[in-house]
Backbone as JSON Lines, residues from 0, in Angstrom:
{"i":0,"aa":"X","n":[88.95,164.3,111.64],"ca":[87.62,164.88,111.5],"c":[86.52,163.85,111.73]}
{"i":1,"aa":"X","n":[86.59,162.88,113.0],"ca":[85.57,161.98,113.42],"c":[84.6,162.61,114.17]}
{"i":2,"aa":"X","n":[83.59,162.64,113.74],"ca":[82.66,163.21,114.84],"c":[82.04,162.69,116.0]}
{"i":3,"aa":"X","n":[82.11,163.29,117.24],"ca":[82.08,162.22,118.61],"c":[80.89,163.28,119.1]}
{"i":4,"aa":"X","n":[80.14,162.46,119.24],"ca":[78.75,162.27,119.7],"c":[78.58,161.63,121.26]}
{"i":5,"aa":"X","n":[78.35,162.86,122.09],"ca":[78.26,161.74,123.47],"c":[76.37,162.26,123.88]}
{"i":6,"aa":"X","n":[75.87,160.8,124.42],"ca":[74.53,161.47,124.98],"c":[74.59,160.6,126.16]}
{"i":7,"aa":"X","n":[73.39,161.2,126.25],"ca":[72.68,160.86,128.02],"c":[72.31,159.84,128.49]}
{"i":8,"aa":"X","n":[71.95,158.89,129.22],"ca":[70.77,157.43,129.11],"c":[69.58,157.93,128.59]}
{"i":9,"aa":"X","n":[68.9,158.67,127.7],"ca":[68.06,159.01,127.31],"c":[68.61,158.87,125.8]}
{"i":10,"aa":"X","n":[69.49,159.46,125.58],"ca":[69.49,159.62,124.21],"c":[69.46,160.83,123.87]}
{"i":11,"aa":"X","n":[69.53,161.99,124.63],"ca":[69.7,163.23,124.38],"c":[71.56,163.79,124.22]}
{"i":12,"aa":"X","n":[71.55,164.18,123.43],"ca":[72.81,164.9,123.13],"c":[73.57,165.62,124.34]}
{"i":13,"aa":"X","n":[74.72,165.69,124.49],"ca":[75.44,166.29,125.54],"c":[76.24,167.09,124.8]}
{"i":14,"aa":"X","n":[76.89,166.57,124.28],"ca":[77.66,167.54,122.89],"c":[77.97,166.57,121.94]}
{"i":15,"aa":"X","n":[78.9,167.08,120.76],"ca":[79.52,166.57,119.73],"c":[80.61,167.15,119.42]}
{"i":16,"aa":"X","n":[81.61,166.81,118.84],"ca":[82.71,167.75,118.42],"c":[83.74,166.78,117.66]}
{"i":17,"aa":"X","n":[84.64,167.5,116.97],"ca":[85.45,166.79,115.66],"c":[86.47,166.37,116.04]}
{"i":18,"aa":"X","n":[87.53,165.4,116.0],"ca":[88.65,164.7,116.03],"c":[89.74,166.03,115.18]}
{"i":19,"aa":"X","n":[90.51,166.04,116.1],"ca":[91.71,167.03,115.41],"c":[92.21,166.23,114.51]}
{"i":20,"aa":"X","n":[93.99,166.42,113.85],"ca":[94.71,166.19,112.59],"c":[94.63,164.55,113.35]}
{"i":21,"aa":"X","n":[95.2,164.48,114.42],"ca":[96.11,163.53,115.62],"c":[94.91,162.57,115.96]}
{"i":22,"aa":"X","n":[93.61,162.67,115.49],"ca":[92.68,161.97,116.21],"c":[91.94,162.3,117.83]}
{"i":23,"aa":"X","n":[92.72,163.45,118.06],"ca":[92.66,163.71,119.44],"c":[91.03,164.64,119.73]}
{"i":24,"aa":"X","n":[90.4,164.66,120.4],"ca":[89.14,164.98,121.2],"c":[89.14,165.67,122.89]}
{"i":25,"aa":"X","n":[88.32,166.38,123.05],"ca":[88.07,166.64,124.73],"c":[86.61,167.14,124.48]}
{"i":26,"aa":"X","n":[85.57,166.12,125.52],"ca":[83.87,166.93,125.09],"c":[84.22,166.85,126.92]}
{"i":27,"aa":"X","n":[83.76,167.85,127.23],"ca":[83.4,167.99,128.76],"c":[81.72,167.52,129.23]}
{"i":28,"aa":"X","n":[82.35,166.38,129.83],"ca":[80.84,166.09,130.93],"c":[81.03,166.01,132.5]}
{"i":29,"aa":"X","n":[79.89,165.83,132.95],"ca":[80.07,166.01,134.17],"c":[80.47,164.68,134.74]}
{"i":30,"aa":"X","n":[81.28,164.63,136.14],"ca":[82.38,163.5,136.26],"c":[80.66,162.48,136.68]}
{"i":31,"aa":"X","n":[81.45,161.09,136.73],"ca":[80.39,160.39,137.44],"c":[79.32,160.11,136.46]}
{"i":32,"aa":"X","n":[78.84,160.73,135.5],"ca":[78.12,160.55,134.58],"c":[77.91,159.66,133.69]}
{"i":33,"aa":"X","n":[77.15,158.05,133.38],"ca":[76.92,157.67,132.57],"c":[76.62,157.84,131.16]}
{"i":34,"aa":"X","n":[77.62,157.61,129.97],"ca":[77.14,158.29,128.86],"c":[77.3,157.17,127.66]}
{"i":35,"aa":"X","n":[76.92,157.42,126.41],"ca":[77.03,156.71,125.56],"c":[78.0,157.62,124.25]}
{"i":36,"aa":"X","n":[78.67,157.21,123.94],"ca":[80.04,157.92,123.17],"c":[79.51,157.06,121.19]}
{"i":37,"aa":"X","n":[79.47,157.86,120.28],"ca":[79.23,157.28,119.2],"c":[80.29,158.23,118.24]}
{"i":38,"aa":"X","n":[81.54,157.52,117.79],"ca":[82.03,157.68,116.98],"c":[82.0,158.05,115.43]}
{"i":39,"aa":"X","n":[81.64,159.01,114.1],"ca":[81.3,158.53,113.1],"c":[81.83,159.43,112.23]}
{"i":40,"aa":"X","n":[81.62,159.25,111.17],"ca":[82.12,160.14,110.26],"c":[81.15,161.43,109.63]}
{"i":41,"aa":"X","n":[81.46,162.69,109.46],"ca":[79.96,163.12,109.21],"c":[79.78,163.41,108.18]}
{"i":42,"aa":"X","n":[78.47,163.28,107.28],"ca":[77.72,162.99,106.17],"c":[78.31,163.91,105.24]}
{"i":43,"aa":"X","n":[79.51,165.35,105.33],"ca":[79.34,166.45,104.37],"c":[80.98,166.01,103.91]}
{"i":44,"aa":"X","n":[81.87,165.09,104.62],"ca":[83.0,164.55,104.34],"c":[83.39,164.18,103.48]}
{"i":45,"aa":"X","n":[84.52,164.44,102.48],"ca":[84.72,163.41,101.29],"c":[84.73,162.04,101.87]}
{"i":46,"aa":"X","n":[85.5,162.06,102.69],"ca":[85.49,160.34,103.11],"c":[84.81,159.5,103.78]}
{"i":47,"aa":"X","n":[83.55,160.51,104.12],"ca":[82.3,160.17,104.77],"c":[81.95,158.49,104.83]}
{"i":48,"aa":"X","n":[82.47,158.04,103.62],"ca":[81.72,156.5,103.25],"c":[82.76,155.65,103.63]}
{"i":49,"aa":"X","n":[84.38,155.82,103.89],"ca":[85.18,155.3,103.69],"c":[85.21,154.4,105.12]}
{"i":50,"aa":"X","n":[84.02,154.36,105.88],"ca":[84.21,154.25,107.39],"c":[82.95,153.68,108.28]}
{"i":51,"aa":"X","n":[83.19,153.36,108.73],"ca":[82.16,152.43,109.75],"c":[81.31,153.31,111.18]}
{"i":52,"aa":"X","n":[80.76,153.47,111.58],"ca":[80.71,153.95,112.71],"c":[80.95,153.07,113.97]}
{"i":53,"aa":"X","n":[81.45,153.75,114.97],"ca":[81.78,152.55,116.54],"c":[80.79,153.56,117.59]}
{"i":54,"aa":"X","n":[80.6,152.37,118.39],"ca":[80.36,153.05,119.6],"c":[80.43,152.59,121.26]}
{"i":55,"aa":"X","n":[80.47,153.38,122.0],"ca":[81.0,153.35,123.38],"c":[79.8,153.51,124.15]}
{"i":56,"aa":"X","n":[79.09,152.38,124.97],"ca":[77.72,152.17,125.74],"c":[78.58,152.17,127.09]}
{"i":57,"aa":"X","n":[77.45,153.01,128.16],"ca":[77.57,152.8,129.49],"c":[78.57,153.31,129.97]}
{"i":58,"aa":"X","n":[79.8,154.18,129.55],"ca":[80.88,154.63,129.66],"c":[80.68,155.74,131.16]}
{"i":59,"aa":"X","n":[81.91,155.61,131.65],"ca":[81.18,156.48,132.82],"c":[82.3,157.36,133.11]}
{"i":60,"aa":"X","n":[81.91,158.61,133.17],"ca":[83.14,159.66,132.9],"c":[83.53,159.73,134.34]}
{"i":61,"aa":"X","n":[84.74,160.35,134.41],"ca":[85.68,160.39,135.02],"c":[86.43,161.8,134.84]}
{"i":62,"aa":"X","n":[87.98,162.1,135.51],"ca":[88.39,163.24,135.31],"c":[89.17,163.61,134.05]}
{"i":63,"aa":"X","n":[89.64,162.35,133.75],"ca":[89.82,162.35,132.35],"c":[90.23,160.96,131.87]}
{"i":64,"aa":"X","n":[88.82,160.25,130.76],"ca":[88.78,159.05,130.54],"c":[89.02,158.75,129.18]}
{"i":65,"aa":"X","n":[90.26,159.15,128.86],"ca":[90.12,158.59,127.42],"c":[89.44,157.48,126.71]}
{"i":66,"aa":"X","n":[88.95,157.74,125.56],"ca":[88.07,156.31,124.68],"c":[88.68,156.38,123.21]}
{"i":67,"aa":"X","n":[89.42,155.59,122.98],"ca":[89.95,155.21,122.02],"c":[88.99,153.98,120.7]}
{"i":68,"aa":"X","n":[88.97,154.51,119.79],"ca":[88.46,154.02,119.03],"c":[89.02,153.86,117.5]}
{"i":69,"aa":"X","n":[89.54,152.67,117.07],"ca":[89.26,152.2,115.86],"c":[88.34,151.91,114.43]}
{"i":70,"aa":"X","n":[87.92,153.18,113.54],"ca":[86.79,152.67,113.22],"c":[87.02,151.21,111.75]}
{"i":71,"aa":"X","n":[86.14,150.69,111.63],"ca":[86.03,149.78,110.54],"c":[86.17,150.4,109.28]}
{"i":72,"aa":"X","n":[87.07,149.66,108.65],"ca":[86.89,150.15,106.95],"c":[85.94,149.86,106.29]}
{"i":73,"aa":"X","n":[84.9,150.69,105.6],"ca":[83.78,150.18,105.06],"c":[84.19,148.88,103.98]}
{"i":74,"aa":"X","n":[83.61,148.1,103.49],"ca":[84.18,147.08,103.09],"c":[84.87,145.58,103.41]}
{"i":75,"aa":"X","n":[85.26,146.15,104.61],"ca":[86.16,145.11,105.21],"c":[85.46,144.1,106.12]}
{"i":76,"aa":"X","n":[85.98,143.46,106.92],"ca":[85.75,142.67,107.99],"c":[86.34,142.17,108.75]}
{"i":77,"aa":"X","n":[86.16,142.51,110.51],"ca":[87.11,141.88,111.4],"c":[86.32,141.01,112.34]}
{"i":78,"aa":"X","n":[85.67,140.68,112.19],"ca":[84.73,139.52,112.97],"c":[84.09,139.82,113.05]}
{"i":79,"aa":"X","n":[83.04,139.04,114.23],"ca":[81.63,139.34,114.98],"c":[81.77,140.53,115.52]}
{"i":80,"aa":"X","n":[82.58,141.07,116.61],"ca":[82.59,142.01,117.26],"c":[82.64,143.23,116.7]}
{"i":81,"aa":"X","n":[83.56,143.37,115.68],"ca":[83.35,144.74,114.77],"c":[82.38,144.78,113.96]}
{"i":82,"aa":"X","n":[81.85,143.94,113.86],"ca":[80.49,143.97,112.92],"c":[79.63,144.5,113.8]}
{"i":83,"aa":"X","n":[79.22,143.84,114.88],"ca":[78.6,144.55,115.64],"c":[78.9,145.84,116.23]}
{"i":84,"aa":"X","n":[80.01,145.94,116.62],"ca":[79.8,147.32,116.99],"c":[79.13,148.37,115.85]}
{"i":85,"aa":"X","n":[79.52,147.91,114.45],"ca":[79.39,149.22,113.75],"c":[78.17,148.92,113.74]}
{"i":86,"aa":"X","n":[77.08,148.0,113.59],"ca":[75.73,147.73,113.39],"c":[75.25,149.3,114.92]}
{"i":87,"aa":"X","n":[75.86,149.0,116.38],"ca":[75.11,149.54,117.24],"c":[75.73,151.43,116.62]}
{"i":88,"aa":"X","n":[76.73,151.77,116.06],"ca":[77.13,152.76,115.5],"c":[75.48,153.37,114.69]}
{"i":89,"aa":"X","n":[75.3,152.61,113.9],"ca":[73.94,152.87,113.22],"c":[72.51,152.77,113.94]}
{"i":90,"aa":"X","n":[72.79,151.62,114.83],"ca":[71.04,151.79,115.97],"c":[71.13,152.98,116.48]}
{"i":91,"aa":"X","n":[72.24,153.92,117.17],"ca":[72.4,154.7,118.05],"c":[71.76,155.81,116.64]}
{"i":92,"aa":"X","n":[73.23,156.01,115.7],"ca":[72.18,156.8,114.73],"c":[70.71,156.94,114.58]}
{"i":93,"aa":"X","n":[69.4,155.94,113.91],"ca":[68.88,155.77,113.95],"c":[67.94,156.23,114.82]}
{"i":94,"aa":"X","n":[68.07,155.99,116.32],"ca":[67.7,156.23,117.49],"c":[67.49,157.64,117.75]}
{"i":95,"aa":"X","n":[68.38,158.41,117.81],"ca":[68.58,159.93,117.75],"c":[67.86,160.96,116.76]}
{"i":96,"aa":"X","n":[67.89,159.9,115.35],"ca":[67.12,160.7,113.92],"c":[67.98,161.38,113.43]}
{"i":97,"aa":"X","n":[69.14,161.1,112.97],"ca":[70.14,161.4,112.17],"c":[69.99,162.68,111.25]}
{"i":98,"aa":"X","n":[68.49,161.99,110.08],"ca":[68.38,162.9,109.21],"c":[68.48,162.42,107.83]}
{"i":99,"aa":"X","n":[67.92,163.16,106.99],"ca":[68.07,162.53,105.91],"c":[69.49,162.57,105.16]}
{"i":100,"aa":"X","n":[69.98,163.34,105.12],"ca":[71.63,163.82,104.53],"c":[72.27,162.69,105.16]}
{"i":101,"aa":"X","n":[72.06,162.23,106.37],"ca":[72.86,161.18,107.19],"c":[72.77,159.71,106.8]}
{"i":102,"aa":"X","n":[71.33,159.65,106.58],"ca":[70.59,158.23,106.27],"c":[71.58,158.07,104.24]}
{"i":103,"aa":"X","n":[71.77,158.61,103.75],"ca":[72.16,158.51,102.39],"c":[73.33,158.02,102.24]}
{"i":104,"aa":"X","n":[73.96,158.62,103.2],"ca":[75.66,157.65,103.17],"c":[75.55,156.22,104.31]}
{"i":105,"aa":"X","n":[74.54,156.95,105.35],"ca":[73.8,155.47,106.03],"c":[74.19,154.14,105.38]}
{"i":106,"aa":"X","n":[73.04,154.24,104.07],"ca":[72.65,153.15,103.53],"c":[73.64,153.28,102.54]}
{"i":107,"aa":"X","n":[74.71,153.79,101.96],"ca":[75.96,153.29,101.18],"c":[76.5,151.91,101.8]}
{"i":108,"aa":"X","n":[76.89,153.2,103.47],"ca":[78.33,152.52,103.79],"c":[77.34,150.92,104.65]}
{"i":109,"aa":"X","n":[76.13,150.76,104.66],"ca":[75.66,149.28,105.78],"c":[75.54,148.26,104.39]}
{"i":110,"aa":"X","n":[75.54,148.73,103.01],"ca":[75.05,148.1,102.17],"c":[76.58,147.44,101.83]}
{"i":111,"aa":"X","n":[78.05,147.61,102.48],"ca":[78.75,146.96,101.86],"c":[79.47,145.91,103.31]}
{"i":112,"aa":"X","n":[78.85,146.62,104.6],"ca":[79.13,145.67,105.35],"c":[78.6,144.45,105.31]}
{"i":113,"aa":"X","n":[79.86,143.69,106.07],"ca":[80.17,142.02,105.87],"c":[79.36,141.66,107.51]}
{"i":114,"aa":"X","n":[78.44,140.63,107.03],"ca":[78.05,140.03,108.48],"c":[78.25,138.83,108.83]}
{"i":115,"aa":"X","n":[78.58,138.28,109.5],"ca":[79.17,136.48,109.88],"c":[78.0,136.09,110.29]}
{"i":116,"aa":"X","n":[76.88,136.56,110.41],"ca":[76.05,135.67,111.11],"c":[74.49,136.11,111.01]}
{"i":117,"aa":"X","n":[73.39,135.01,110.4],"ca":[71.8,135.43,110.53],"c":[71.38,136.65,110.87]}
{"i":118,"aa":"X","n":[72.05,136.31,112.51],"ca":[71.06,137.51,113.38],"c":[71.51,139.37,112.96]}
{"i":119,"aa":"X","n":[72.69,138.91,112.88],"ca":[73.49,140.2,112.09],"c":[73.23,140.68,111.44]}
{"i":120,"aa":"X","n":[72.96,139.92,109.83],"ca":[72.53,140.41,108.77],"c":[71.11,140.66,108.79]}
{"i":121,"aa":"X","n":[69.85,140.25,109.98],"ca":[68.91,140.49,109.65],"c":[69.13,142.08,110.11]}
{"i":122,"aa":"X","n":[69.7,142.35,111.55],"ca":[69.73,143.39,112.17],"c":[70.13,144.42,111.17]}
{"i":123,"aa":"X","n":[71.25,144.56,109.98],"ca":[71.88,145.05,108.94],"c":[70.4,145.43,108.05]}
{"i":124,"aa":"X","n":[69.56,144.5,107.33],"ca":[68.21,144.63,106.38],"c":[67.6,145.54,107.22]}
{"i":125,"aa":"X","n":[67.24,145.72,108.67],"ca":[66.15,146.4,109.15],"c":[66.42,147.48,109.58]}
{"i":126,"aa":"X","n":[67.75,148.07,109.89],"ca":[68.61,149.35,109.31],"c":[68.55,150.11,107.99]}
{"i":127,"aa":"X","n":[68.86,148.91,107.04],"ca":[69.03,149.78,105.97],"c":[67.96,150.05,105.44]}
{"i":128,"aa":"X","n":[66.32,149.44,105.53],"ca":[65.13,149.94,105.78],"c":[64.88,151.52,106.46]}
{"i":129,"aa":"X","n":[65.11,151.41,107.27],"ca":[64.89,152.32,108.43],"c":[65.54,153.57,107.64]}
{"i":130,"aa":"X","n":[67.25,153.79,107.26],"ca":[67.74,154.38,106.02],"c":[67.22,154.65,105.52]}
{"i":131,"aa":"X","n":[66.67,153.79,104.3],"ca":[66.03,154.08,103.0],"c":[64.24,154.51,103.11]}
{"i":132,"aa":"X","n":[64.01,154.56,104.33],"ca":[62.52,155.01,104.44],"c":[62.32,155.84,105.7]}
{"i":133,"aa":"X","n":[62.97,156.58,105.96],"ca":[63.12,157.58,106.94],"c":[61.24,158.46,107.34]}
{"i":134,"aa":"X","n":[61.24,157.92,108.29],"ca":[60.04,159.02,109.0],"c":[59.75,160.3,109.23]}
């Protein structure tokens, strides 16, 4: 029950749809198409918090392109790279306007991620701002 979020180079939605038992997905776009794929868990979930968001930039569909994704355990830490990804998991959020129901487990699950580095953790504070003071 991951919710996969694909949009446009704009940032407009193309669809969304839920991860079966298996993890498995199919969102239909058009072939050739540049898209951005955002992995996450959604806000009404018991396990909503238990999880990181990932995401997939610049992806360019095909006839059938699988995207496999691992998400982060909230809590945990696997380096720079998963840190970041889940950080762009939340810009992309953010970006789109999630919502307030969204922004609440938002700022749970960014408040226990681990950052290795300055620029990280500032990027992490001005998120969980953005969260906690929604427009």
């Amino acid at each position: 029950m991951i919710k996969v979020s694909v949009y446009r180079s704009d940032l407009s939605e193309v669809d969304h749809v839920f991860t079966d038992e298996e993890g498995r997905y199919v969102v239909a776009v058009g072939e050739g198409e540049t898209v951005t794929v955002r992995f996450d868990t959604h806000h009404s979930l018991t396990n909503a918090e238990k999880w990181q968001p990932s995401v997939v930039v610049n992806a360019i569909t095909s006839d059938s392109a699988p995207l496999d994704r691992c998400l982060l355990p909230t809590g945990q830490e696997f380096g720079a790279a998963s840190s970041m990804d889940a950080l762009d998991g939340y810009v992309v959020a953010a970006a789109v306007n999630e919502g307030a129901e969204y922004a609440a487990t938002a700022v749970r699950r960014l408040a226990m991620l681990k950052q290795p580095s300055p620029v990280l953790q500032g990027l992490q504070q001005r998120l969980l701002k953005h969260f906690r003071e929604p427009a």
